[in-house]
Each structure stands twice: as C-alpha cells, then as structure tokens.
C-alpha positions in Angstrom: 6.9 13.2 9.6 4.5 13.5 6.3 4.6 10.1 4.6 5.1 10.6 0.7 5.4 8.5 -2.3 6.6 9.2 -5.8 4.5 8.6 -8.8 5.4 8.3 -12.6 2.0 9.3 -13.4 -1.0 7.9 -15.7 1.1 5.1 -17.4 3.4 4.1 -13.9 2.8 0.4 -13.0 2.4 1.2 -9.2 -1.5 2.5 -9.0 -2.5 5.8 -6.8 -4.5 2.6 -4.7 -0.6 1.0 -4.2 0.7 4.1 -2.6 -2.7 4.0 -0.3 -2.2 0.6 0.9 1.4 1.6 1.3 0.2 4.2 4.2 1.6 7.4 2.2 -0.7 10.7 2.0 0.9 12.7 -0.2 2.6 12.4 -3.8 5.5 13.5 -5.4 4.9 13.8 -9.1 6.3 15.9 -12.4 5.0 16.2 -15.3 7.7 13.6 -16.7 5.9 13.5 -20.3 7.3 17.1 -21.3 10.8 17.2 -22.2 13.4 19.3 -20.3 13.2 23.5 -20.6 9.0 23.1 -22.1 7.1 25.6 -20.1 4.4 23.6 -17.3 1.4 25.2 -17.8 -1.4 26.1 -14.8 -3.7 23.9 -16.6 -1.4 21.3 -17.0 -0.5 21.1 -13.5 -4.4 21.5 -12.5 -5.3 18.4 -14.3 -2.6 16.1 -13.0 -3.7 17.7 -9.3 -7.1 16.2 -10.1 -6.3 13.1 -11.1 -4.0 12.7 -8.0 -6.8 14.3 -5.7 -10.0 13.6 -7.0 -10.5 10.1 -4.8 -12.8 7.5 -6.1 -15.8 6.7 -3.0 -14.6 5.4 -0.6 -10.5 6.1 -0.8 -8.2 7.4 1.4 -7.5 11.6 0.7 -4.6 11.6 -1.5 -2.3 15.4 -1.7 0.2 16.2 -4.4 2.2 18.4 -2.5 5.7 17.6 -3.9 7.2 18.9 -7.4 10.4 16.7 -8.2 11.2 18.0 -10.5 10.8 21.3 -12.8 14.1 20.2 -14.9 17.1 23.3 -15.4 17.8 23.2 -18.7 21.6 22.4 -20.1 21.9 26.4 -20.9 21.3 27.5 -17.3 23.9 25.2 -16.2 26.6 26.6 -18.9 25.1 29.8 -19.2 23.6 30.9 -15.8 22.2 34.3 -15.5 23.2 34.0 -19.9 20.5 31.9 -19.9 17.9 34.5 -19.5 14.7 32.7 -21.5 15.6 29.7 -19.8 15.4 30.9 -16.7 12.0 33.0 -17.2 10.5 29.7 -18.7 11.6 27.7 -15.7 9.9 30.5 -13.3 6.4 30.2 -15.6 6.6 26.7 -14.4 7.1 27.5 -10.8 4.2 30.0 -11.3 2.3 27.1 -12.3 2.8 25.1 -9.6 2.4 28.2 -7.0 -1.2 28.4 -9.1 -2.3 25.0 -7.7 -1.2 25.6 -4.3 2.2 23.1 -4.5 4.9 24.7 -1.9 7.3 22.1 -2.6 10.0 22.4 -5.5 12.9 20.0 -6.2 15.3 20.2 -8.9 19.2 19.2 -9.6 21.9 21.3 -11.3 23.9 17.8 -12.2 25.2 18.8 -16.0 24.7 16.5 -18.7 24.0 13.3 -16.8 21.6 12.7 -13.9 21.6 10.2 -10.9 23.9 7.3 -12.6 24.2 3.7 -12.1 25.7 1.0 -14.1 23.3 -2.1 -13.2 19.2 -1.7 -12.7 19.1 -5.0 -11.5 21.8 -6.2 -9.3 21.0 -9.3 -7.8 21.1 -9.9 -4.3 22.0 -12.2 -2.0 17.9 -12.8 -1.1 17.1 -13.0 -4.9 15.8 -9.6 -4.7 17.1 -7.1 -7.3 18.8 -3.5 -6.4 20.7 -0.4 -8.4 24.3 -0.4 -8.0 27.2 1.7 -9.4 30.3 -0.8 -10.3 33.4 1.5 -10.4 35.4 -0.6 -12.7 32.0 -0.9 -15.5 31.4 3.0 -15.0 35.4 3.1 -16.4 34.9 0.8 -19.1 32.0 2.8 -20.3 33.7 6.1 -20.3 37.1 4.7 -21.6 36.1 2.0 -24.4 32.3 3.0 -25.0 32.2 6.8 -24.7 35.8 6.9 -25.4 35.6 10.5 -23.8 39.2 12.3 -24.8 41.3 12.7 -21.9 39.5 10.0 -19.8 42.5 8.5 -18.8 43.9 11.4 -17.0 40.9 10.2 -14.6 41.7 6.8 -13.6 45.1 5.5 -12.2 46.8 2.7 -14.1 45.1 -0.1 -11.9 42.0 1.4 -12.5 42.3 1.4 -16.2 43.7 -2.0 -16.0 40.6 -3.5 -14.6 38.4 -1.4 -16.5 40.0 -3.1 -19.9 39.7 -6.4 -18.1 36.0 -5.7 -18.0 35.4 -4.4 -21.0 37.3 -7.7 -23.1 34.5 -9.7 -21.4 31.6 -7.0 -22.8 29.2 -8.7 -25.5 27.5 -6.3 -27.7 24.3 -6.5 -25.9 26.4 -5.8 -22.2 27.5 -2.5 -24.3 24.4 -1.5 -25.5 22.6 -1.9 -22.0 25.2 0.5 -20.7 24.7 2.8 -23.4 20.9 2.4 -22.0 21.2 2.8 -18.7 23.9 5.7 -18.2 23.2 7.8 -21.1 19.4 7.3 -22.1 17.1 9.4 -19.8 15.8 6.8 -18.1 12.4 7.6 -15.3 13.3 10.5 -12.9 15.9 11.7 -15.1 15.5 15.8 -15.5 18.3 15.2 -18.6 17.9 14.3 -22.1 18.5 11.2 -23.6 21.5 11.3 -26.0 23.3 8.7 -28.1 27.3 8.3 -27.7 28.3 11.0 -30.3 25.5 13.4 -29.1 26.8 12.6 -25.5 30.5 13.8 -26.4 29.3 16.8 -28.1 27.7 17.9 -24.8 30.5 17.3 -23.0 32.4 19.7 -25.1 30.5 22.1 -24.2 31.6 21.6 -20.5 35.2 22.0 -21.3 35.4 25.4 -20.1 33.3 25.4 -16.9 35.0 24.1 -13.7 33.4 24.1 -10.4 33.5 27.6 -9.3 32.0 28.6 -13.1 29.2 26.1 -12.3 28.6 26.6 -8.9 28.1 30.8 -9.9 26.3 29.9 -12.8 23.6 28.0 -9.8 24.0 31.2 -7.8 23.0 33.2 -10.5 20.1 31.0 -11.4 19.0 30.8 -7.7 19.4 34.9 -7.4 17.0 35.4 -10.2 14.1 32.7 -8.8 14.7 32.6 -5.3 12.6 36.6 -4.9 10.0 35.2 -7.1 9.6 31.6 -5.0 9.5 33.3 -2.0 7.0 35.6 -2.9 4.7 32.6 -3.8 5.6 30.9 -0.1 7.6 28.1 -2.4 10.4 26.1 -1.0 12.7 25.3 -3.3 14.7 22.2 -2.5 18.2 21.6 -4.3 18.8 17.7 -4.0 22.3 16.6 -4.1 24.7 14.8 -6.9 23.9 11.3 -7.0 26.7 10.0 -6.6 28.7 12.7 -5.2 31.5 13.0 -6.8 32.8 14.5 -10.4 32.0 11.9 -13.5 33.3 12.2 -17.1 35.5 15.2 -15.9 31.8 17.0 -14.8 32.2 19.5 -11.9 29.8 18.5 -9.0 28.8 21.3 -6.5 26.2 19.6 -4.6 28.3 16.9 -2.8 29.3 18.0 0.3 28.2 20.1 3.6 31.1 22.6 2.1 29.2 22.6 -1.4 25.6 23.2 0.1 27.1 25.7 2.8 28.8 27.7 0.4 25.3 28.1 -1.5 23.0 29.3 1.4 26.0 31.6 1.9 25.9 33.3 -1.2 22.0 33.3 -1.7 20.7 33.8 2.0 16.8 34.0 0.9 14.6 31.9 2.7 12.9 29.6 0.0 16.9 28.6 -1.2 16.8 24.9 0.9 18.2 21.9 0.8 16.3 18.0 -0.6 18.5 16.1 1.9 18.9 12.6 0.4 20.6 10.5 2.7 21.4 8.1 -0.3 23.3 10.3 -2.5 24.7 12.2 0.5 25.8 8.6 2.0 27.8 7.3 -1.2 30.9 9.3 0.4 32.0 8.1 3.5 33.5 11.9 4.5 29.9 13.0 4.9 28.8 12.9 8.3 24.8 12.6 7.9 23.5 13.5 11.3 26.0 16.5 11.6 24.7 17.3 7.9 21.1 17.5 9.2 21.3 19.4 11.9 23.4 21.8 10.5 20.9 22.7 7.9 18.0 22.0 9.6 16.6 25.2 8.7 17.1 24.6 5.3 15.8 20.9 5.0 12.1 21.0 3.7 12.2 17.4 1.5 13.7 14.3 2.4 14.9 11.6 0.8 15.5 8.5 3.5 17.5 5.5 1.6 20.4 3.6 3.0 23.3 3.0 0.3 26.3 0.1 0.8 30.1 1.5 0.0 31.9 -1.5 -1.5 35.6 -2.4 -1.1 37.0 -0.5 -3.6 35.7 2.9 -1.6 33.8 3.9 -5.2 31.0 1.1 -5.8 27.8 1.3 -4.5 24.8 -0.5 -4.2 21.0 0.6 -2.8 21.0 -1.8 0.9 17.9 -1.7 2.7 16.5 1.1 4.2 18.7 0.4 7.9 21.1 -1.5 7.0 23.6 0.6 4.8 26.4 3.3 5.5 24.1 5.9 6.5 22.8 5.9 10.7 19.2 5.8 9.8 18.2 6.6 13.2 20.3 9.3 14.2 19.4 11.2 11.0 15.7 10.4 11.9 16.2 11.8 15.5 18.1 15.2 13.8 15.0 15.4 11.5 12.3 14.9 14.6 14.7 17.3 16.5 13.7 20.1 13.9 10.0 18.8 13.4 9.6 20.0 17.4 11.5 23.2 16.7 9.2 24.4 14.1 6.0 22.9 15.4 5.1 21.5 11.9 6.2 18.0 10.3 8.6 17.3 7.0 7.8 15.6 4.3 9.9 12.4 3.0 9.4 9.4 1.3 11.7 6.0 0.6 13.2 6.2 -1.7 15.1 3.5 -4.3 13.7 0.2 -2.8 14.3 -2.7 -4.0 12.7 -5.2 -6.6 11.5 -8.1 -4.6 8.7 -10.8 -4.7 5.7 -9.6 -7.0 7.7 -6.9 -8.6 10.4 -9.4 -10.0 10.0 -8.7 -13.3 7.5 -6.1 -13.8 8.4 -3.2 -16.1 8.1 -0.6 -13.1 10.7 2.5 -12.9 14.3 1.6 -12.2 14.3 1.7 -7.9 10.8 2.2 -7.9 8.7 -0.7 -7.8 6.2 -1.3 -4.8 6.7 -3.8 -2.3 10.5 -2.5 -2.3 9.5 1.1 -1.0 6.6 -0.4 1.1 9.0 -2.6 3.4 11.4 0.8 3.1 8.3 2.5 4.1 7.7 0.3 6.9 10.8 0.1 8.3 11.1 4.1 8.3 7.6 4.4 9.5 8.5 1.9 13.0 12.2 4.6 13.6 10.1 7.9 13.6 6.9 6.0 15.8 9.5 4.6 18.1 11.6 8.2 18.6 8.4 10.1 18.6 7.3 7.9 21.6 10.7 7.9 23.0 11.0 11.9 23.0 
C-alpha cells in the first residue's frame, strides 16, 4: 500500500521533512487558505505542487497525489442540480487539479457541520491527548448553547436529563470552547465557520430536506461531474459522515454500506468511489468493516486507516490507537491487500487522527494531527500490511 500523509500547507507545524522521516511518499493537501465554493485555479494548484515536490538536495522524492478536499458548497447540498454555478465552479477546480496531474479527489456532502467532536484534547490514560465525541456535551450544546427548536424531540428524557446535568456545571469559558470547537471551522473542515445565530439560520434552511432530498440532491451533483472526472482519469472519493449518524436533526447519507450502495447504484460511472475511513465508518457498531471493504473494493481508491473506541453509552467516542479500537485493523488490511493483488496496482492511505503525545504536547498543530501521533499510527499500520504481504 502507498504510504500518505496529510499536510496543512506553508503555515502547518509538522514540516514536509516530518512526513519524510515519518516514511510517507506522498501528500494529501488542499488549498485550505480559500474559503468554501472559491474557484482553485491551475496556477494555484501548480505552485502548491512545487512546493510539495520541488525537494531540497539531498531529500527524499515527495508526490502530491491526494486532493482532500475541493469543498461542495452549502447550495449544492440544498440545491443539487439548482445549484448550477456552484457546481460548474467546483468542476473548474477539478479541472485544475486534472491540470497538474492529481487523480485523487476527496470531498464530503455532510451539510452545515463537518467531522464533529466535543473535546480536542481528551486526556488519556498514558497522558497523551486524543479527540472524542461525549454524547451527553454534544446534547448540552445543541439543547442549552445552540438552543436549536425542536431539539428535544431528539433526545429521550434521560438523555436530556444528563445533558442539563452537564450543562449546570458549564463555566463560560467551557461554553465558549464548545462554541469553538463544534461550530467554528476548525483545520480540515470543508464548512464555514458560523457563530450561534448564523449556525441556526443555516439550519433553517435544512428544514425541508430529509434524506432522500439530500441524498438526490448528491446524485445530481455526482451526475453532472462524474462524465467530466472520468474523462480526466480522476477518482473521485466520497468519504463518509464522521460520525455516522444524523446531528442537529441533519440527514446523513454516507453512514452505512446501504447509504454508499444505494449511490454507486444510482450513478454507476467509474470515477464515483468510495474514501473508506475506517474511523468514521467504525463509530457504529452495525458496520461490519471487512464486509464493507470487500464489497466495494472496486470502488475504494483512498483510505483512511484509524481505530475509534465506542463508549458505554453506545454514542461516545474517542480516537484509540491505530489497533486497538472497535475496528479489526487487520482484517480490513487483508480485504484492502486482497484487492491491491486483484488490480495489480497499490492504494493509497494514510493514518489518520493520531494522537498528541510526547513532543507534540502542547504544540499548536491541527486538532488529530500532530506528528509523533500519526508516526507511531504509521508504524504500527506499516508492520500489519509488511507482515500480510509476507504472509500472502
């Protein structure tokens, strides 16, 4: 398998030499300065392909080969096909990265918020730090912060119970780093950043679209740039709901082998794949990972290998390391190798979400991103596929 790393770019606190000594060869990059729906330019891809590829003497070859991720904007997701100068702007990106020989798209169709957690910096039992997703904080947010209308409908009396219980014990800075962390755009997010009444307003504009509205609203989209991706030998890779499962009364429809099947189904074309994250995918204990992977192995052309922990209450999470969490690591890397043999090329992944350990305690470096988490993920990933590859 193609070792990867993601990059933040020019200001990101892990260095092009970090993901070297980490072992990776290619990058996964965006161009994470531009807001959500601006138009990537050719030249604007072309110079951040230089910078990744232009190796000082003496360094290892580095590739950007990995998009993640040309955001959809908010009106393709309520809008679809509606949507039309959206949609055209969003192909002038692809066009751009076709133009500087990137095969490798990624993208989301999650409306309003992106991946969401309620802590940054869970602390573990080993002093190391991790993202996690508290079930009873996520309630307290949308019930008492957000106040969203009709929230309660969502959450069964015990539920609200403890969510109030948590909420007494809130000090105004506890609310505000909430506020931060679900609702700002915060590094990787392909969503804007809105403030509480600007977050409400967009949920308004949800009221109306269930699942099936915004699962043919992603059809529609993926009809109109599918023809044009395949034509430029792009693979576009639709990576799943993170977590998988409806928030703020949001429709999800990239949850589930169902959700994803139902997609290929209606949009057959070849460059319409799948990101399989094993993380995101993980989070509900109904998904059965190795079945997921080899059912779509055709499909699979990015992958995301992280482990996540599913706490007692069946709805909290927590980033564990890269083996040790819900998802079976090894049989997923053995469905993955399975297809590497059957197409007689390799697939590109990288860890993802490590955690913030040793050196990287309290450096400033993207939320699941720091280095010396990813490297012992990459490590540990790296000895599975060496030991299967040997084994095969």
């Amino acid at each position: 398998m193609r070792q990867a790393w993601r990059w933040y770019g020019p200001h990101d606190v892990v260095s092009l030499d970090d993901i070297r000594q980490a072992g990776a060869t290619e990058v996964v990059n965006a161009l994470h300065e531009l807001k959500p729906g601006t138009v990537w330019t050719k030249q604007g891809v072309a110079d951040r392909k230089n910078l990744i590829e232009t190796s000082p003497p003496g360094r290892s070859q580095l590739r950007w080969t990995i998009v993640e991720s040309i955001p959809v904007p908010d009106d393709v997701k309520r809008l679809g096909k509606g949507a039309k100068q959206s949609i055209e702007g969003w192909i002038a990106s692809l066009e751009a990265v076709a133009a500087n020989d990137i095969r490798t798209v990624c993208y989301n169709f999650m409306p309003v918020v992106d991946w969401t957690r309620t802590d940054l910096d869970h602390v573990l039992p080993t002093g190391a730090t991790c993202l996690r997703f508290d079930a009873d904080r996520f309630a307290a947010f949308d019930l008492f912060i957000l106040e969203r209308p009709g929230a309660e409908h969502d959450y069964d009396p015990a539920a609200r119970a403890r969510a109030e219980a948590v909420y007494e014990t809130f000090t105004q800075a506890d609310i505000d780093y909430l506020i931060h962390v679900i609702a700002s755009a915060l590094p990787g997010s392909t969503t804007d950043p809105l403030t509480i009444p600007a977050f409400r307003e967009r949920l308004k504009a949800y009221a109306e679209i269930d699942a099936a509205r915004l699962r043919r609203h992603l059809i529609e989209f993926l009809e109109a740039v599918t023809p044009v991706a395949d034509a430029l030998g792009v693979k576009l890779t639709l990576h799943p709901d993170d977590p998988p499962r409806s928030l703020f009364g949001l429709p999800r429809i990239a949850s589930t082998a169902a959700d994803y099947r139902a997609l290929f189904e209606a949009v057959p074309n070849a460059a319409n794949g799948m990101c399989f994250c094993t993380g995101s995918l993980g989070v509900r204990a109904d998904n059965d990972l190795p079945a997921i992977a080899e059912e779509f192995a055709e499909r699979i052309h990015f992958v995301h290998l992280r482990a996540t922990k599913r706490e007692g209450d069946g709805l909290s999470f927590h980033e564990a390391d890269h083996l040790d969490g819900d998802v079976d690591m090894v049989a997923v890397i053995g469905k993955l190798l399975k297809e590497e043999r059957r197409r007689g090329s390799q697939l590109p992944f990288r860890p993802d979400h490590g955690h913030r350990m040793l050196d990287d305690l309290g450096k400033q470096a993207a939320p699941g991103y720091s280095a010396i988490g990813r490297l012992k993920g990459l490590a540990e990933l790296r000895g599975v596929i060496r030991t299967l590859e040997t084994l095969a």
